[in-house]
LOLO-801078 format. One record per atom (N, C-alpha, C, CB): residue number from 0; residue in one letter; x, y, z. Coordinates in Angstrom, 1 decimal, decimal comma. Each point is the difference from the previous one (the first is absolute). Glycine has a CB too. Layout:
! LOLO-801078
(atom NUM "a" (X Y Z))
...
//
This chain:
! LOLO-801078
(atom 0 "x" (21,8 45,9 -73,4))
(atom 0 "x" (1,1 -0,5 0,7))
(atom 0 "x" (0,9 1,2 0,4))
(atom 0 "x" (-0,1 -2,3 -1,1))
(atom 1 "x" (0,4 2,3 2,3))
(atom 1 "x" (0,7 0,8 0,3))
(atom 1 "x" (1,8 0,1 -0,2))
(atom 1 "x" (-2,3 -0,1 1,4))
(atom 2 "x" (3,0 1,2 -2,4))
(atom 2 "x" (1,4 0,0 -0,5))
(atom 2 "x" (1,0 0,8 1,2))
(atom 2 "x" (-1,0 0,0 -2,8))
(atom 3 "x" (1,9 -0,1 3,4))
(atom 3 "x" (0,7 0,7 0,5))
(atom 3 "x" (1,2 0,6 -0,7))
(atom 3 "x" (-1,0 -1,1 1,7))
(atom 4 "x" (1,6 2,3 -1,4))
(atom 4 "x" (1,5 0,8 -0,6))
(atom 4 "x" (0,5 0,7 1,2))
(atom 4 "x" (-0,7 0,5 -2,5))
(atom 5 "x" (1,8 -1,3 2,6))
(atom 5 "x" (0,8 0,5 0,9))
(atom 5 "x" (1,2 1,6 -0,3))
(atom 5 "x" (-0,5 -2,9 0,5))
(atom 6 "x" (0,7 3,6 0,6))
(atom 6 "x" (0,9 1,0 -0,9))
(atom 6 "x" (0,3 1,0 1,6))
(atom 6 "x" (-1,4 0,2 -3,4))
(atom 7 "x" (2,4 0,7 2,7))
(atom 7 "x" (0,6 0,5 1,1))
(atom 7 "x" (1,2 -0,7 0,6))
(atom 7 "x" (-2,1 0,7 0,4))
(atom 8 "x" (3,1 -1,4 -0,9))
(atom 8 "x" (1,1 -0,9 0,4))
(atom 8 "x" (0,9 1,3 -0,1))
(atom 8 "x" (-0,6 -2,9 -0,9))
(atom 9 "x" (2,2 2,5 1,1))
(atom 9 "x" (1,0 0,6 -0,3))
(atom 9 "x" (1,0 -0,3 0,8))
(atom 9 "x" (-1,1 1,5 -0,8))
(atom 10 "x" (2,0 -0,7 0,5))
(atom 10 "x" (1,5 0,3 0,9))
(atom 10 "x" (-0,3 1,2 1,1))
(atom 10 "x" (1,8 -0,6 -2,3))
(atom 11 "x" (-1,9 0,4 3,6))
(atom 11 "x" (0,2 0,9 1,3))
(atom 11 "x" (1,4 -0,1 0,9))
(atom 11 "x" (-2,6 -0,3 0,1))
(atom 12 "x" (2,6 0,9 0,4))
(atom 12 "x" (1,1 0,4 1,2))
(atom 12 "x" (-0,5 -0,9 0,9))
(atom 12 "x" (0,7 2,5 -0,1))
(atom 13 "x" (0,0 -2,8 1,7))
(atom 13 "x" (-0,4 -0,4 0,8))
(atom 13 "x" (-0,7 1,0 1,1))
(atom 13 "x" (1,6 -1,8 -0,9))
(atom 14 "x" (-2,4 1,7 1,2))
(atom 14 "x" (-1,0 1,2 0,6))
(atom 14 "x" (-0,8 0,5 -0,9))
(atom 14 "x" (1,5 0,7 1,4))
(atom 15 "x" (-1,5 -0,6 -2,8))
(atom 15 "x" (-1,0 0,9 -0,5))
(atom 15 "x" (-1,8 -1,2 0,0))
(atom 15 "x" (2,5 1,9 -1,8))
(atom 16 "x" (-2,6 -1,2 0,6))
(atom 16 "x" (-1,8 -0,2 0,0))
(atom 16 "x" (0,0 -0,5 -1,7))
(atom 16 "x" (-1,3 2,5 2,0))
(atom 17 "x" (0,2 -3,4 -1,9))
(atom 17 "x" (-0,7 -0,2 -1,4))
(atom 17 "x" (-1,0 -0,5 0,1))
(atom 17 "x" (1,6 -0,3 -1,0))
(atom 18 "x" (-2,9 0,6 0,2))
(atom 18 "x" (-1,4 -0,3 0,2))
(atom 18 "x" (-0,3 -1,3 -1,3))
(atom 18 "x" (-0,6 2,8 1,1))
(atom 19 "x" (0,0 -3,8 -0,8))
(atom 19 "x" (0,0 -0,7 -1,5))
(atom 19 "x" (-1,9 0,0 0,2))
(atom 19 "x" (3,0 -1,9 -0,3))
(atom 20 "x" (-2,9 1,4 -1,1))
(atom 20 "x" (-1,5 0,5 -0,4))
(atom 20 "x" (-0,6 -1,5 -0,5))
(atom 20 "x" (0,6 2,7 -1,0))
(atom 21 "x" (-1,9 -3,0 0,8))
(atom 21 "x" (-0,5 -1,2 -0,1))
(atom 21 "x" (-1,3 0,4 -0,8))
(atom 21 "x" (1,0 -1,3 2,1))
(atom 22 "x" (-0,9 1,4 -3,6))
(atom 22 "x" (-0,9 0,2 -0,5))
(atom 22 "x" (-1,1 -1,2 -0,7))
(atom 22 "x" (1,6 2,0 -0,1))
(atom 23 "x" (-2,8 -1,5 0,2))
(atom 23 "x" (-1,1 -1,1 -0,4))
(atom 23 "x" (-0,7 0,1 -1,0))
(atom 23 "x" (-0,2 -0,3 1,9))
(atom 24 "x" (-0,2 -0,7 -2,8))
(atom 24 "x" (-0,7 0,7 -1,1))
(atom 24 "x" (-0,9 -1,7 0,0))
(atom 24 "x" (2,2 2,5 -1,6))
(atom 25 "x" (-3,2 -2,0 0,7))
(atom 25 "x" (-1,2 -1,5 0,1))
(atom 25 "x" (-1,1 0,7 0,9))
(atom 25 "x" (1,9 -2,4 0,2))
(atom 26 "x" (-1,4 2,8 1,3))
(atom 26 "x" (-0,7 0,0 1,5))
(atom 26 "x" (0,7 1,2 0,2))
(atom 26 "x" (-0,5 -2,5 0,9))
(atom 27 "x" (-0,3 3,1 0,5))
(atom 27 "x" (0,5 0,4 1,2))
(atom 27 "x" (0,4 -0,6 1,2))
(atom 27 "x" (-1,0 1,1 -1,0))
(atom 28 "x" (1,5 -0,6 2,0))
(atom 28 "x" (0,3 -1,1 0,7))
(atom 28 "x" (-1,1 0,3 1,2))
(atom 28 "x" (2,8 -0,4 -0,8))
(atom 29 "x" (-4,2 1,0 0,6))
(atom 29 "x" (-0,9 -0,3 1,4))
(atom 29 "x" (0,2 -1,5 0,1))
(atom 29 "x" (-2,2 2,0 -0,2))
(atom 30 "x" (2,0 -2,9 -0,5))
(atom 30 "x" (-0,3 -1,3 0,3))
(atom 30 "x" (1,2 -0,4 0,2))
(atom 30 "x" (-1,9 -0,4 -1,2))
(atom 31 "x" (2,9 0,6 1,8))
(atom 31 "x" (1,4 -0,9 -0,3))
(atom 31 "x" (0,8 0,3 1,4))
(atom 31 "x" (0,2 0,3 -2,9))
(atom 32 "x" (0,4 -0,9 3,8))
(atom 32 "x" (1,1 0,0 1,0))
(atom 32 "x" (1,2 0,3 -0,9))
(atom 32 "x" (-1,1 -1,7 1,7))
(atom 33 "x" (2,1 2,1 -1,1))
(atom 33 "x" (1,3 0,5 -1,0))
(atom 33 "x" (1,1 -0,2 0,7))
(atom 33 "x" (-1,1 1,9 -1,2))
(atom 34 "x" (1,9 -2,7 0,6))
(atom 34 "x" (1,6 -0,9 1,0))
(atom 34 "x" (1,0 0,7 -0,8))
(atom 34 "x" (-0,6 -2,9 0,6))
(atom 35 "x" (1,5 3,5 0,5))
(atom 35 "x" (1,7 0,2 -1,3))
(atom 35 "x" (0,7 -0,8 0,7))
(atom 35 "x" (0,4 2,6 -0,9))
(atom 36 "x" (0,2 -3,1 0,4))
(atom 36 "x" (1,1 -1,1 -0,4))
(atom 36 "x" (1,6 0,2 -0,7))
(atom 36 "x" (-2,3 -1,1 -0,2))
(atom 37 "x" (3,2 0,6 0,8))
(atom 37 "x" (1,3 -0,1 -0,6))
(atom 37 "x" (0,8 -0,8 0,0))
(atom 37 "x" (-0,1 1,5 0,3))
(atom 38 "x" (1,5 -1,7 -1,2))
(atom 38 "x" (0,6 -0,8 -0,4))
(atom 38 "x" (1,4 0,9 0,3))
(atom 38 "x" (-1,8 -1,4 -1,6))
(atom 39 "x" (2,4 0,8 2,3))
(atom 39 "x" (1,5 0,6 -0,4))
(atom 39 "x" (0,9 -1,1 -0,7))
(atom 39 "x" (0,0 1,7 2,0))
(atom 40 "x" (1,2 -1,5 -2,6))
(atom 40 "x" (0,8 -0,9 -1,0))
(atom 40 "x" (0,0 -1,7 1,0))
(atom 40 "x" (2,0 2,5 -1,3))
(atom 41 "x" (-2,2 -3,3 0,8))
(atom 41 "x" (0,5 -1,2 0,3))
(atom 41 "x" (-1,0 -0,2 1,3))
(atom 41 "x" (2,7 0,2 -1,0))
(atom 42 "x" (-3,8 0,2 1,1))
(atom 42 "x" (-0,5 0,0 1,6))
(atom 42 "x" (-1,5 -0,7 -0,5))
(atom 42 "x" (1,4 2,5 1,4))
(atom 43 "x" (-2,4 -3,0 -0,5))
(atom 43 "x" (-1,6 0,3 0,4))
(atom 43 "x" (-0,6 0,7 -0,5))
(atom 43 "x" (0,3 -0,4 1,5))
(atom 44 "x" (-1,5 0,4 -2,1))
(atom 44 "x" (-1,2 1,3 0,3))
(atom 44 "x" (-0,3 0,0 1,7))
(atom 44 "x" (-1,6 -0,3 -2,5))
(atom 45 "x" (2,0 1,7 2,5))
(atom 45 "x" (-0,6 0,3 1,2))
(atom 45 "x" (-1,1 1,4 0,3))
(atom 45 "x" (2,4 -1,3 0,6))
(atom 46 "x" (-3,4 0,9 0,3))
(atom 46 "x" (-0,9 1,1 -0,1))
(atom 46 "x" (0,6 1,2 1,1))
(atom 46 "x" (-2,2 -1,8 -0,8))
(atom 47 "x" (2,1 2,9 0,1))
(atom 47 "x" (-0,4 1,0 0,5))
(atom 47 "x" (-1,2 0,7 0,6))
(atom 47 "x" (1,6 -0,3 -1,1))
(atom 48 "x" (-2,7 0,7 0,2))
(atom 48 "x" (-1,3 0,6 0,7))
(atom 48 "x" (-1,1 -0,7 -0,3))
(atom 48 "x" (0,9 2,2 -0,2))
(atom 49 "x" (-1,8 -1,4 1,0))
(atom 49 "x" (-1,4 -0,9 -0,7))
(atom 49 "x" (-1,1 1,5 0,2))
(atom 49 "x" (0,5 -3,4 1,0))
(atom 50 "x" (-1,1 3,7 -2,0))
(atom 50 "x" (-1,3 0,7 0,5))
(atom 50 "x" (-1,1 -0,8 0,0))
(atom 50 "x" (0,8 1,8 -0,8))
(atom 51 "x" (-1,8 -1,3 1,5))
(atom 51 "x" (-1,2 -0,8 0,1))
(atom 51 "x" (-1,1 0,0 -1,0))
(atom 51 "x" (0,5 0,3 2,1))
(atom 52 "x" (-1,4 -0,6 -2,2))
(atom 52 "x" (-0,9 -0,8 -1,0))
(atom 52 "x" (-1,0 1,9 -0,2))
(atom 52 "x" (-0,2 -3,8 1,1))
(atom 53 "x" (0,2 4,8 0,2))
(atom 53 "x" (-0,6 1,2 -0,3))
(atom 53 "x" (1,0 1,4 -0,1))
(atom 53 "x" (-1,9 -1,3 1,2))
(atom 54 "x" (3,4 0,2 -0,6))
(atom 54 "x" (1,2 1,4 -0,9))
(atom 54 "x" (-0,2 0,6 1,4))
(atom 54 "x" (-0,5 0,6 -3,2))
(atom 55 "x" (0,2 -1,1 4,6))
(atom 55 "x" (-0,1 1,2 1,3))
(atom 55 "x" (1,3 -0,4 0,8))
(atom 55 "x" (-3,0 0,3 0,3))
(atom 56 "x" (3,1 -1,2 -0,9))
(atom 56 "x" (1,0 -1,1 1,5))
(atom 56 "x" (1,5 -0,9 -1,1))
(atom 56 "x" (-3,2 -1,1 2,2))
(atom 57 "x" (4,1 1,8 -1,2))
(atom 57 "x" (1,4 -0,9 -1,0))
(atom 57 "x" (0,9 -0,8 1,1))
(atom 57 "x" (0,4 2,1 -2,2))
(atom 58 "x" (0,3 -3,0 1,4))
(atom 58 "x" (0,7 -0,8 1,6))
(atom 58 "x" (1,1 -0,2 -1,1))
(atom 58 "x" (-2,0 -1,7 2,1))
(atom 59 "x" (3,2 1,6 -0,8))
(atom 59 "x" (1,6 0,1 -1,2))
(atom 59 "x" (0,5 -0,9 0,8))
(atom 59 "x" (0,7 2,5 -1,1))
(atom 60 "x" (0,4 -3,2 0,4))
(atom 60 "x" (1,2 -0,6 1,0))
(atom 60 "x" (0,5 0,9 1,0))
(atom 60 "x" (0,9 -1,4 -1,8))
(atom 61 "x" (-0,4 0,5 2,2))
(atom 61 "x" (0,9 0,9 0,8))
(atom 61 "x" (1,1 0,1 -0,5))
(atom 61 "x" (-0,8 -0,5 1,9))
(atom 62 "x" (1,4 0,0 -2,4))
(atom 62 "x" (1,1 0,9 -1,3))
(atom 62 "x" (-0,1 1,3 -0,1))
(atom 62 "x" (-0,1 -1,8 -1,6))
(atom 63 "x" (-1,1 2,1 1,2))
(atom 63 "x" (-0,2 1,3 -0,9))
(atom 63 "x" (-1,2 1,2 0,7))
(atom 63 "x" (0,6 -1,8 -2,4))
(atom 64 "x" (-0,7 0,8 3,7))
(atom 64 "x" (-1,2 1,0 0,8))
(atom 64 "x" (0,5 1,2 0,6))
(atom 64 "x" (-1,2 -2,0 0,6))
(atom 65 "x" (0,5 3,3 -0,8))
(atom 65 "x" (0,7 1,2 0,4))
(atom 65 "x" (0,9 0,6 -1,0))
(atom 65 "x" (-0,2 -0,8 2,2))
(atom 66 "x" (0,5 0,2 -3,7))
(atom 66 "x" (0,4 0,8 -0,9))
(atom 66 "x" (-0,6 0,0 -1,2))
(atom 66 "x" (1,6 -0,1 1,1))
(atom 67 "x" (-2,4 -1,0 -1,1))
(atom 67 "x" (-1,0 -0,3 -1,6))
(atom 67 "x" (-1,2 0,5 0,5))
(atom 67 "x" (0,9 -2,3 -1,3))
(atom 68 "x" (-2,2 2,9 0,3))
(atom 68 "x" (-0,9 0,3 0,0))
(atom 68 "x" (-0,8 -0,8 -1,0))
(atom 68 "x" (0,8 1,9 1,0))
(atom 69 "x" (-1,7 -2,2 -1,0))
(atom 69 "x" (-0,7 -0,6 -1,2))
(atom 69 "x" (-2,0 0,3 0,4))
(atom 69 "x" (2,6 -2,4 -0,5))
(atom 70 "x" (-2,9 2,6 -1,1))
(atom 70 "x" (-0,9 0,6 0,1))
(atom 70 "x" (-0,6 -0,4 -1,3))
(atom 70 "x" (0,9 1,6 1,5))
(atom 71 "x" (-2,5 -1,8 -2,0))
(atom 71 "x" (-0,2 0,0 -1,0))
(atom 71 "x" (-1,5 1,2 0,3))
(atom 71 "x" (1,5 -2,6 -0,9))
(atom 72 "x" (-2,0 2,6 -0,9))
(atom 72 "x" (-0,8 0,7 -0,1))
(atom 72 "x" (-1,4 -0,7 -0,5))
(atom 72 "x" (1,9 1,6 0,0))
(atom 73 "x" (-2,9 -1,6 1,0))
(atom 73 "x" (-0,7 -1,6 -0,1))
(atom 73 "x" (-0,9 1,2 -1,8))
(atom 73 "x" (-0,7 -2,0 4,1))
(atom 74 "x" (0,5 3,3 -4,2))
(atom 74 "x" (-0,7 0,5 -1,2))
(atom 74 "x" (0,6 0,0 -1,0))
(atom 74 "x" (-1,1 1,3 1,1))
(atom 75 "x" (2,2 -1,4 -0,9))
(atom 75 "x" (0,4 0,1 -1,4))
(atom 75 "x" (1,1 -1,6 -0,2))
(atom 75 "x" (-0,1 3,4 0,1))
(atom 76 "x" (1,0 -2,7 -0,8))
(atom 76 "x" (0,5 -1,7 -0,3))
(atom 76 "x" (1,7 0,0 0,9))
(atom 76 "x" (-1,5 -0,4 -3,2))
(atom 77 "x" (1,9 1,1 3,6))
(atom 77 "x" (1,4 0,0 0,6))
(atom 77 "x" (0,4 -0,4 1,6))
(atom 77 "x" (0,1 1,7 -1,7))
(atom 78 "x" (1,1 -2,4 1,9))
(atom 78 "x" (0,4 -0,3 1,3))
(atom 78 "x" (1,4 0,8 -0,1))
(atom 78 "x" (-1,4 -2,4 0,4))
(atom 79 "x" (1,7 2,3 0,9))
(atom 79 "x" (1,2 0,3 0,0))
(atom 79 "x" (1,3 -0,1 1,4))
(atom 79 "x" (-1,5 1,4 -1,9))
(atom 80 "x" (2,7 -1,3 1,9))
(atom 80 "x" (0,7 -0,6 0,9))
(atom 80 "x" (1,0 1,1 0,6))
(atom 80 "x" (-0,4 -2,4 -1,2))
(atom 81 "x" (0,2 3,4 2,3))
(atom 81 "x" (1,0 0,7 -0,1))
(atom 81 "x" (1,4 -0,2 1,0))
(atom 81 "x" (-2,1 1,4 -0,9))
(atom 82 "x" (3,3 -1,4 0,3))
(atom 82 "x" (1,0 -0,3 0,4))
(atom 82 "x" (0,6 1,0 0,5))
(atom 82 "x" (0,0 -1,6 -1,2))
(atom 83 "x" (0,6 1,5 2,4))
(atom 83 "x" (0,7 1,2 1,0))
(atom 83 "x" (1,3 -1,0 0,7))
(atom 83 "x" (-2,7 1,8 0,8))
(atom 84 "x" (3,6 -1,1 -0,5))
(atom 84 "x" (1,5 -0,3 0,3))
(atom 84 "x" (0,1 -1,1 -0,4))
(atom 84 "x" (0,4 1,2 1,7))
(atom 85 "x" (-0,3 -1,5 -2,8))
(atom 85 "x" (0,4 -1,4 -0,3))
(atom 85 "x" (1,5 -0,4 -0,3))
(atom 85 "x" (-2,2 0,2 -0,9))
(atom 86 "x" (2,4 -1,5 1,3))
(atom 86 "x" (1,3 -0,5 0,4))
(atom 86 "x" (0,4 -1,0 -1,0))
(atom 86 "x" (-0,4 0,6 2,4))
(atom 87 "x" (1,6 -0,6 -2,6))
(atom 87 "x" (0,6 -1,1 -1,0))
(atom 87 "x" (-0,8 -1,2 -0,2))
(atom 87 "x" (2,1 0,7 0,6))
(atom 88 "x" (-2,6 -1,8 0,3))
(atom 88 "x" (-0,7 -0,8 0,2))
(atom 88 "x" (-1,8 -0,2 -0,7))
(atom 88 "x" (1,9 0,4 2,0))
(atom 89 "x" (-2,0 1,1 -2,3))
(atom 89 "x" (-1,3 0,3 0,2))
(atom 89 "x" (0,1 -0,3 -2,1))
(atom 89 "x" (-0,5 2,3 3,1))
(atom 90 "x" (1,8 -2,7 -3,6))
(atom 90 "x" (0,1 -0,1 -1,4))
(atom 90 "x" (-0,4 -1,4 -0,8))
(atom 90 "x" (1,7 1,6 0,5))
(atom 91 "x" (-3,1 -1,4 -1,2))
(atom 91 "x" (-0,7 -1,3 -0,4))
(atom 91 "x" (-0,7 0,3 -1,5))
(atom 91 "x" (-0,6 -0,7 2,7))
(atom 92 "x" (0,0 0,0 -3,2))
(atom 92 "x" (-1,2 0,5 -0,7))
(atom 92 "x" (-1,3 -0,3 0,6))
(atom 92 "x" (1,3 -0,3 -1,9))
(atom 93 "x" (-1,8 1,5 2,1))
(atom 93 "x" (-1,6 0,0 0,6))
(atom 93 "x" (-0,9 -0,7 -0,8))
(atom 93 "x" (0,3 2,3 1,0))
(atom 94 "x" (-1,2 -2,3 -0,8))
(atom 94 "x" (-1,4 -0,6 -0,4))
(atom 94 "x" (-1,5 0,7 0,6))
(atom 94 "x" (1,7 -2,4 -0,1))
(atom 95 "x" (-2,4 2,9 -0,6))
(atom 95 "x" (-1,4 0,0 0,4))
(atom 95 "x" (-0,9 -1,0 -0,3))
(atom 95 "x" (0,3 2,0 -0,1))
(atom 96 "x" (-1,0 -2,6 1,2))
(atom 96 "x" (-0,6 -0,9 -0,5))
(atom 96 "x" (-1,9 -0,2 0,6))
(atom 96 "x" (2,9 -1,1 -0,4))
(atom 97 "x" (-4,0 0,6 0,0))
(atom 97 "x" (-0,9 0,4 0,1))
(atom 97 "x" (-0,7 -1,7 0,2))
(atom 97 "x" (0,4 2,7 -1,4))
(atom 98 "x" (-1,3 -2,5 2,6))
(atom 98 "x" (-0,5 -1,0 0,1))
(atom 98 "x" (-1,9 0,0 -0,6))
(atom 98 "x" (2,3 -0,2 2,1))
(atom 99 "x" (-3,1 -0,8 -2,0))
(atom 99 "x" (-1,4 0,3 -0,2))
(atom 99 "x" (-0,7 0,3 1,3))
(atom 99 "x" (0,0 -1,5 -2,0))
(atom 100 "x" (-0,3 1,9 1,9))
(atom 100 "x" (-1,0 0,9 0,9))
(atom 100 "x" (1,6 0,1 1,7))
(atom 100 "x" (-3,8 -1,5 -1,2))
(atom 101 "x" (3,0 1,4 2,4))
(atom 101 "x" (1,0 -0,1 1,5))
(atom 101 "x" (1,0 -1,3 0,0))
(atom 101 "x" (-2,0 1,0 1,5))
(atom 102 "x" (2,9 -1,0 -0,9))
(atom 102 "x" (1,0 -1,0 1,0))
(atom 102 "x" (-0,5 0,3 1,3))
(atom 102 "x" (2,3 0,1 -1,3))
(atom 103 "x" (-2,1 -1,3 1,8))
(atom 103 "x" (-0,7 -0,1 1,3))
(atom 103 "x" (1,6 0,1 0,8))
(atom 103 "x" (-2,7 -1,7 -0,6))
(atom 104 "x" (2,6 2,6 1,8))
(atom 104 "x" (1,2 0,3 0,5))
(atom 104 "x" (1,1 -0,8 0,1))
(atom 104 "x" (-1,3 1,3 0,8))
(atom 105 "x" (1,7 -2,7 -0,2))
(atom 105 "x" (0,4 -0,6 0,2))
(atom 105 "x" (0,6 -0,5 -1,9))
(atom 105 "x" (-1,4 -0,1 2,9))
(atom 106 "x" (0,7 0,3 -3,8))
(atom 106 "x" (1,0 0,1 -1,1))
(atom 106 "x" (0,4 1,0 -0,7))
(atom 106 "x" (-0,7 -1,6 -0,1))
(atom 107 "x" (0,8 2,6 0,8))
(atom 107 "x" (0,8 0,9 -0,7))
(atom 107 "x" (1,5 0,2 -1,1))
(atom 107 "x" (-1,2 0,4 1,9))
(atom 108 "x" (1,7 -1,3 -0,8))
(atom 108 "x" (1,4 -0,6 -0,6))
(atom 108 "x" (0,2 -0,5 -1,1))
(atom 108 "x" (0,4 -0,4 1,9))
(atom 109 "x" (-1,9 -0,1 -2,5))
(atom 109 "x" (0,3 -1,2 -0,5))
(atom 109 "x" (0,3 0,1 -2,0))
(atom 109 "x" (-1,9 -1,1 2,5))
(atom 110 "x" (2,9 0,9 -2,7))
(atom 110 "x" (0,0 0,7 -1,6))
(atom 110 "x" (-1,2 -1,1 -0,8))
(atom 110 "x" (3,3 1,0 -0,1))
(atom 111 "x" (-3,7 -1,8 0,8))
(atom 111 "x" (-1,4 -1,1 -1,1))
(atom 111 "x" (-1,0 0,7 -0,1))
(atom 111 "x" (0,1 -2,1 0,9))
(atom 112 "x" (0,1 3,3 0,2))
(atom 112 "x" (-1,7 0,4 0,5))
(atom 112 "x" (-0,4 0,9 -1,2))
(atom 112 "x" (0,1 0,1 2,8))
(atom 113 "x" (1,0 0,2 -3,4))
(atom 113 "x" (-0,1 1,5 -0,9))
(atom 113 "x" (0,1 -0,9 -1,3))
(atom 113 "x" (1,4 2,2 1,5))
(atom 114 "x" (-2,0 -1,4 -3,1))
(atom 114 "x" (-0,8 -1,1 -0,7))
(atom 114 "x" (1,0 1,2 -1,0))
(atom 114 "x" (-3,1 -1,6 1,1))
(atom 115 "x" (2,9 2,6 -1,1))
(atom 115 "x" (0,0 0,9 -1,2))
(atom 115 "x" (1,4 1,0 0,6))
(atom 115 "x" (-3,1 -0,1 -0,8))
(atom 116 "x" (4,2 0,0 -0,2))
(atom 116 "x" (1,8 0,1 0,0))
(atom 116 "x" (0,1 1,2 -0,9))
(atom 116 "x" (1,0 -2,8 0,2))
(atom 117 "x" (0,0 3,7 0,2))
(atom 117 "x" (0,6 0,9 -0,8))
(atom 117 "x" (1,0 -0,6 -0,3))
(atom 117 "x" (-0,8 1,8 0,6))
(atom 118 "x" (1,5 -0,8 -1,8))
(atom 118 "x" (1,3 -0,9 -0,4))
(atom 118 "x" (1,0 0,2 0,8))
(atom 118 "x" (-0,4 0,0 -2,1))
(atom 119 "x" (0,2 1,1 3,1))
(atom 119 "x" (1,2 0,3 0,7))
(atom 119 "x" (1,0 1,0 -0,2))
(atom 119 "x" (-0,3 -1,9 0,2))
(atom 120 "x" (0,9 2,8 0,8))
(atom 120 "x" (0,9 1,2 -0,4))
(atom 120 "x" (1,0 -0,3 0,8))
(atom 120 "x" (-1,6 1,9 -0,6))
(atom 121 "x" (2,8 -1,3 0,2))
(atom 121 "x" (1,8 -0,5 0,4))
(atom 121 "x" (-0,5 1,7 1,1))
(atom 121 "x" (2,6 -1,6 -3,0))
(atom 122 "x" (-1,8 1,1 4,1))
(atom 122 "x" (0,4 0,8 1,5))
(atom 122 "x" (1,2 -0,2 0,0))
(atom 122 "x" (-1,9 -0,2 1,5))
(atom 123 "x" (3,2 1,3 -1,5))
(atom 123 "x" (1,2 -0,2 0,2))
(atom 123 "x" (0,4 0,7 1,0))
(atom 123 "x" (0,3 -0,6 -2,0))
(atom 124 "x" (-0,1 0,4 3,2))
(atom 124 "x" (0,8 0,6 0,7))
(atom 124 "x" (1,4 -0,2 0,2))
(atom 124 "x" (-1,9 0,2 0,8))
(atom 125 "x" (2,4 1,1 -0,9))
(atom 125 "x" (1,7 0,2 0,3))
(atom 125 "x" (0,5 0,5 1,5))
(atom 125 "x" (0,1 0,7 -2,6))
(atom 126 "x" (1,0 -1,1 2,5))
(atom 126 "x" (0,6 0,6 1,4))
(atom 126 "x" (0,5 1,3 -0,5))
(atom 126 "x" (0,8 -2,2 1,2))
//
């Protein structure tokens, strides 16, 4: 069974950078699509990224499109989410999360689709 650990959270400025990390242990993630996901206080899960089931192709909100990167590594066991000018708003607890095998495009969004949860890392952005 595949375990996720989330990490890389903190306190940033507004504009700077933070990368968070999605570690796997059990599996690798060749077999696995990879969703990050967030929560800010009092709000929704809401998705942020998605990589694809071969790790070639990623699709973001538009929230966060043109400043997040997300990426995994289908050989070894790590994903990851990289954050650029990030804005007060952008403050949640993330989530990596892992589906079985593809999501078929049209559910990307979907936080059911994804089976296997990290515990999540705090993102604080300040003004």
């Amino acid at each position: 069974q595949l375990q996720l650990v989330n990490s890389g959270g903190g306190l940033v400025e507004a504009g700077g950078s933070l990368r968070l990390s999605c570690a796997a242990s059990g599996r690798t993630f060749s077999r696995h699509a990879v969703g990050w996901f967030r929560q800010g206080s009092g709000k929704d899960l809401e998705f942020v990224a998605h990589i694809s089931f071969g790790g070639r192709h990623a699709y973001y909100s538009d929230s966060v499109k043109g400043r997040f990167i997300a990426s995994k590594n289908n050989a070894g066991s790590a994903a990851y989410l990289q954050m650029s000018s990030l804005k007060e708003e952008d403050t949640a607890v993330y989530y990596c999360a892992a589906a079985d095998g593809r999501i078929r495009s049209g559910d990307y969004e979907s936080s059911q689709k994804y089976i296997y949860w990290g515990q999540g890392t705090q993102v604080t952005v300040s003004s």
